[in-house]
N, C-alpha and C positions, 0 to 999 in steps of 0.2 A: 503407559499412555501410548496408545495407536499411532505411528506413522501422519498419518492424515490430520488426525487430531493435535498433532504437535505444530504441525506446517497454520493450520488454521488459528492457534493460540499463540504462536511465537513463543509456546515454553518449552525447552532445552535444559537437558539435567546430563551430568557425565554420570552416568551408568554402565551395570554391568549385568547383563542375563544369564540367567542359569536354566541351563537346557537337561531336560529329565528325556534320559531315552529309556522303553520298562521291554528288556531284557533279560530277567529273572531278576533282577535287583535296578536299583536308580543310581543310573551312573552322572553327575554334576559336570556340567564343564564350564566354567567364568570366561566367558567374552568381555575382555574391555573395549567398551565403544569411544574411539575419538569423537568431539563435538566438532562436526561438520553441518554446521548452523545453515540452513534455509536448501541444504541439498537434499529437500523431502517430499516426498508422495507428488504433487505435477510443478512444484518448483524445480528446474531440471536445470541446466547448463547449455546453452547451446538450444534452447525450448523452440528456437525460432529459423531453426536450420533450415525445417523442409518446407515450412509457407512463409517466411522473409529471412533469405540465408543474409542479407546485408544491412538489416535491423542495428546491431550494435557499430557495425561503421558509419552507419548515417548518423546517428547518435553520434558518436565519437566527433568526428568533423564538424559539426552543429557546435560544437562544445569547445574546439579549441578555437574555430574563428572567433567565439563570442569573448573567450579568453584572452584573445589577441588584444579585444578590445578594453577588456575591465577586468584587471586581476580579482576584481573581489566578488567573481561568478559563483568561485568554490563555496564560502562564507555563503551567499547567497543560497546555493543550490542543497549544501548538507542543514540550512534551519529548515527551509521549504520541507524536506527527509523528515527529519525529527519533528515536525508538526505535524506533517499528515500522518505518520507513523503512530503518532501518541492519541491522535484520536481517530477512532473506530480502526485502526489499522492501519497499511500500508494502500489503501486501496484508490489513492488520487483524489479524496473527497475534497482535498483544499482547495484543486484547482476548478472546482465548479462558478459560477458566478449567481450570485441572487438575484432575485428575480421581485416579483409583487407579491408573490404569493410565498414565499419561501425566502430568510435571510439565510445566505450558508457560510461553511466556515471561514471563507475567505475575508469575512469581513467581521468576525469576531475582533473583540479586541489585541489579546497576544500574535494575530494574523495580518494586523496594519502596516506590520512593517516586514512583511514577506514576500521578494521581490523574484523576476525571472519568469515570468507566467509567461511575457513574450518569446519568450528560448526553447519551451515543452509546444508552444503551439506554431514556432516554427519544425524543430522537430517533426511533431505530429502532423502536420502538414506534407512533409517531405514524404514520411513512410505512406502516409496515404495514398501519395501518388504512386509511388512504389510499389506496395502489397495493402491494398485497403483494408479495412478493419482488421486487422490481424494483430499490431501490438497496440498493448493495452497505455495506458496514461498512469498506470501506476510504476509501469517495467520501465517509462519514458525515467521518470524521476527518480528512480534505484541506479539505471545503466547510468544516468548524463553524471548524477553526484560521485560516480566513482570514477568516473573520468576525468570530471574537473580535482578529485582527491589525486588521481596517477598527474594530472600534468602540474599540479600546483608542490611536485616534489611529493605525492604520498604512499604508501603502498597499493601496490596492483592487484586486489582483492577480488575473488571469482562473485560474480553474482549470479548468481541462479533466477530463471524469469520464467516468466508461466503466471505471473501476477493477473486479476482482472480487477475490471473496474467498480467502484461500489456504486448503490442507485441512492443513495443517500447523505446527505449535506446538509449540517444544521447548524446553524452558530453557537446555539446552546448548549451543545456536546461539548466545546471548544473549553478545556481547564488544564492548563499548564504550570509547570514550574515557572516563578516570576525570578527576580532577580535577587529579592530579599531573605529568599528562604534559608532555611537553616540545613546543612549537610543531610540531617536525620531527616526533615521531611520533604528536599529531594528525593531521597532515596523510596519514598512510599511512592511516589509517582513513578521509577523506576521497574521497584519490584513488583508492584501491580501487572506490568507484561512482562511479565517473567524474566528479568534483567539484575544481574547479580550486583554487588556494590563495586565489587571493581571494574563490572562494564563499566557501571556509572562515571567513575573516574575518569576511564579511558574515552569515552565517549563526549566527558566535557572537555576532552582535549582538542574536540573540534574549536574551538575558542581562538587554539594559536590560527584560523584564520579570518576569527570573526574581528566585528567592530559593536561598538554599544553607542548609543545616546546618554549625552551629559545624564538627561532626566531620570536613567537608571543606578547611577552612583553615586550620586554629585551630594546625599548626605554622607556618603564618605571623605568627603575631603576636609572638614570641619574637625581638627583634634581625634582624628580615626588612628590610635597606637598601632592597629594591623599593617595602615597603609606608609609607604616609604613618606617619608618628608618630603625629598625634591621631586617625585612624582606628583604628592598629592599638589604642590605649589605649581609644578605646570600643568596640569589640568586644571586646575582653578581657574587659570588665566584662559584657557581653550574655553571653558566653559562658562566666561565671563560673559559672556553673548547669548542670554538666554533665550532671547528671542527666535532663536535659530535652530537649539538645541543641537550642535554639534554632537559629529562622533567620534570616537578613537579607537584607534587597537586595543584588541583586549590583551594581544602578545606586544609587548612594546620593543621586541624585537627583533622579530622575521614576519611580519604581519600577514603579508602573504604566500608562508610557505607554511604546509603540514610538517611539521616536527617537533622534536621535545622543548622546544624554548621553551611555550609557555608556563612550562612543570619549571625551568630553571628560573623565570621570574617570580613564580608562587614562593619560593626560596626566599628569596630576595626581597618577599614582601612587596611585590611592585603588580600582583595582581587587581583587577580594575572594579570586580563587582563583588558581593561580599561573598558570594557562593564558589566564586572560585578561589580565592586568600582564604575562605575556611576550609576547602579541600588540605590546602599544607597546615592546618593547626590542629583538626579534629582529632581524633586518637585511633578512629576506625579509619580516615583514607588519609591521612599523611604519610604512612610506608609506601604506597601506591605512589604517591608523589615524589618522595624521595627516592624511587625504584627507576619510573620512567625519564626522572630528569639526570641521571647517570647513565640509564639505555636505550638512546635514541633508536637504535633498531628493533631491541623491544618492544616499544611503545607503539609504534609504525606498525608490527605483527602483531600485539592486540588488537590498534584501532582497527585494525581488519577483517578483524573476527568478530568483534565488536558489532560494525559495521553490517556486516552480512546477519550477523543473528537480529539487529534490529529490524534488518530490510524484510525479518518474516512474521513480523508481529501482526498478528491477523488478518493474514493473507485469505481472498477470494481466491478459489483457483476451481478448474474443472467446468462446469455449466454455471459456477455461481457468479451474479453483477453482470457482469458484459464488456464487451472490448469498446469502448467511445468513438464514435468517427472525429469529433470535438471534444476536447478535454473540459473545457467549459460548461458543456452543458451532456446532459443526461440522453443518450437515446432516445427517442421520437418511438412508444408505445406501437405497440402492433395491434392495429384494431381487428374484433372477432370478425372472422369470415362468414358473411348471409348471406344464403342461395340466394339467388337470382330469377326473379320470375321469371326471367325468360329460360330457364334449366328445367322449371318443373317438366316431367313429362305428360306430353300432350295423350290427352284420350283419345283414342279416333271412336266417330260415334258408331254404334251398333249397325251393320250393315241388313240390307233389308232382308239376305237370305237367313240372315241371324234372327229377325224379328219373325221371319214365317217360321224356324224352326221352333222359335220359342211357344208361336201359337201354337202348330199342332204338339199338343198332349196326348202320349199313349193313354189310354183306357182300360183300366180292370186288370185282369188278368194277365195282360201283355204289358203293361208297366213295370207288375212284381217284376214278371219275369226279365225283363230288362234289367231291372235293379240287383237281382239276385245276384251278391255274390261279390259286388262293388262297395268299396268303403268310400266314403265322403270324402274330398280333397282338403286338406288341412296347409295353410304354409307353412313352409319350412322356415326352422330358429332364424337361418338366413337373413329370408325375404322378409319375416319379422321384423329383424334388425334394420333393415332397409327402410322400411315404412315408418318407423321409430324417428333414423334420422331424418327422414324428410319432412316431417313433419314438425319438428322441434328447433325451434334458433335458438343456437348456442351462444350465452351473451359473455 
């Protein structure tokens, strides 16, 4: 698989090439490639050095005020990530708004409850005055969630950016894993962009900072042998207000910090929705479970890598989408350019020595001999071409 073609599918294989040099015989030599996830073909590091060298600090700063204010930005900012990422790629389509003519994802169903739209268009606002149209609305939501991951306690993970924005937004594309699913068909929605089962593990470790709605569990707390007792008795009681449809931590204890709690509650049976308590029982990711809830520094250097290989799941990059001046809304069409009456060039009419030369006409034998010898004026491919386009509007 090409370089380029990997960057555009977000799929990632640990491979090893074998290079044939033909010097009278074919000599083998094994390159083992480390997976260095989204560091490929115009996804680059630092993409925005030479046309907005202070991109990722505005970013940054955007991201710890809003922090200042609502620890559960992070929670907020990596679902916004993994939504736009699972449909059609990483390319910002979420944050489009519908119109009359077009419902787009943001208003699909699994997208109602996907918040911070105001945080990327303040961002986006900021850089614009800064360096206009330059970074994308996709690079916005990849840089700000790995900043709210570093300042919420989580690893400092490189992102590469060169992302563009996609011209397409549809609610209908919008098919996510729900909350009911079963381990095995999670994992088809995983593996579909190229994401292995133990990303999947590590990646639903974003949870230790999410939160859920009663209306996603709440048939678990009815005689559920998975769930703990005294758990499931006070969430009952939280959730005894249906009208309101409260939420709760999904980690019931670092809520909002990235780290291995929530592998030590799955332990514990104290997980909140049934996809992630079947993460610690299934046969294929329970080791995973039991792995990262004794290696907290582990888990933190997967989610990282994790993390950066999701951030390249079908990436625009190069000429393809376009950079947004509005995250919300789609580029304003470049309408074809038509000449101008007033560019045609003017004829100037025949002058009168012109018309007397045209009347007199050689006669006979002084004609030929005038003509003798002279070929006919033809235009050139050129002036052809000329005539061609002036003639023709390009629609």
């Amino acid at each position: 698989m090409s370089v380029s073609s990997i960057a555009k599918t977000g799929k990632f294989k640990n491979s090893s090439c074998i290079l044939y040099a033909k010097m009278g015989t074919k000599i083998s030599f094994l390159l083992f490639l480390f997976v260095l996830p989204a560091v490929l073909a115009d996804l680059r590091v630092g993409f925005y050095k030479p046309t907005c060298p202070e991109a990722e600090s505005i970013i940054f700063q955007a991201v710890q005020k809003r922090l200042n204010t609502d620890k559960s930005v992070t929670a907020a900012l990596l679902r916004m990530q993994f939504h736009d990422c699972f449909v059609r790629g990483c390319d910002a389509s979420i944050l489009i708004d519908s119109t009359s003519q077009n419902q787009a994802e943001k208003d699909a169903g699994p997208n109602q409850t996907v918040r911070e739209y105001k945080l990327i268009d303040e961002i986006k606002k900021a850089l614009e005055a800064k360096c206009p149209s330059k970074v994308s609305c996709a690079d916005i939501i990849t840089v700000a969630t790995r900043d709210a991951v570093v300042l919420a306690g989580g690893p400092n993970y490189t992102v590469p950016t060169g992302r563009r924005d996609g011209l397409v937004s549809k609610a209908g594309d919008v098919n996510l894993p729900g909350p009911q699913v079963t381990v095995s068909q999670a994992f088809q929605f995983f593996k579909a962009r190229g994401l292995t089962l133990d990303e999947m593990v590590t990646l639903l470790g974003a949870h230790t900072v999410g939160v859920a709605h009663c209306s996603f569990f709440s048939e678990r707390l009815q005689n559920d042998p998975s769930m703990d007792a005294q758990l499931a008795a006070k969430l009952s009681s939280i959730c005894a207000h249906s009208n309101t449809d409260p939420t709760v931590f999904l980690d019931q204890g670092t809520g909002f910090a990235v780290d291995n709690e929530f592998y030590k509650q799955l332990l514990l049976k104290r997980g909140i929705m049934q996809i992630d308590q079947e993460l610690a029982q299934h046969a294929s990711t329970s080791g995973f479970v039991s792995r990262f809830a004794r290696d907290g520094n582990g888990f933190k250097q997967s989610f990282g890598n994790a993390m950066m290989k999701m951030g390249s799941i079908g990436v625009l990059v190069g000429n393809e989408g376009e950079v947004r001046k509005n995250c919300r809304v789609f580029n304003p069409k470049k309408k074809p350019t038509v000449p101008s009456p007033s560019t045609k060039a003017k004829v100037s009419p025949p002058s009168k020595k012109a018309d007397n030369t045209k009347q007199k006409k050689p006669k006979g034998k002084e004609q030929k001999k005038k003509n003798k010898g002279k070929k006919p004026k033809v235009p050139s491919k050129k002036n052809k071409k000329n005539i061609i386009k002036s003639t023709v509007i390009i629609n």
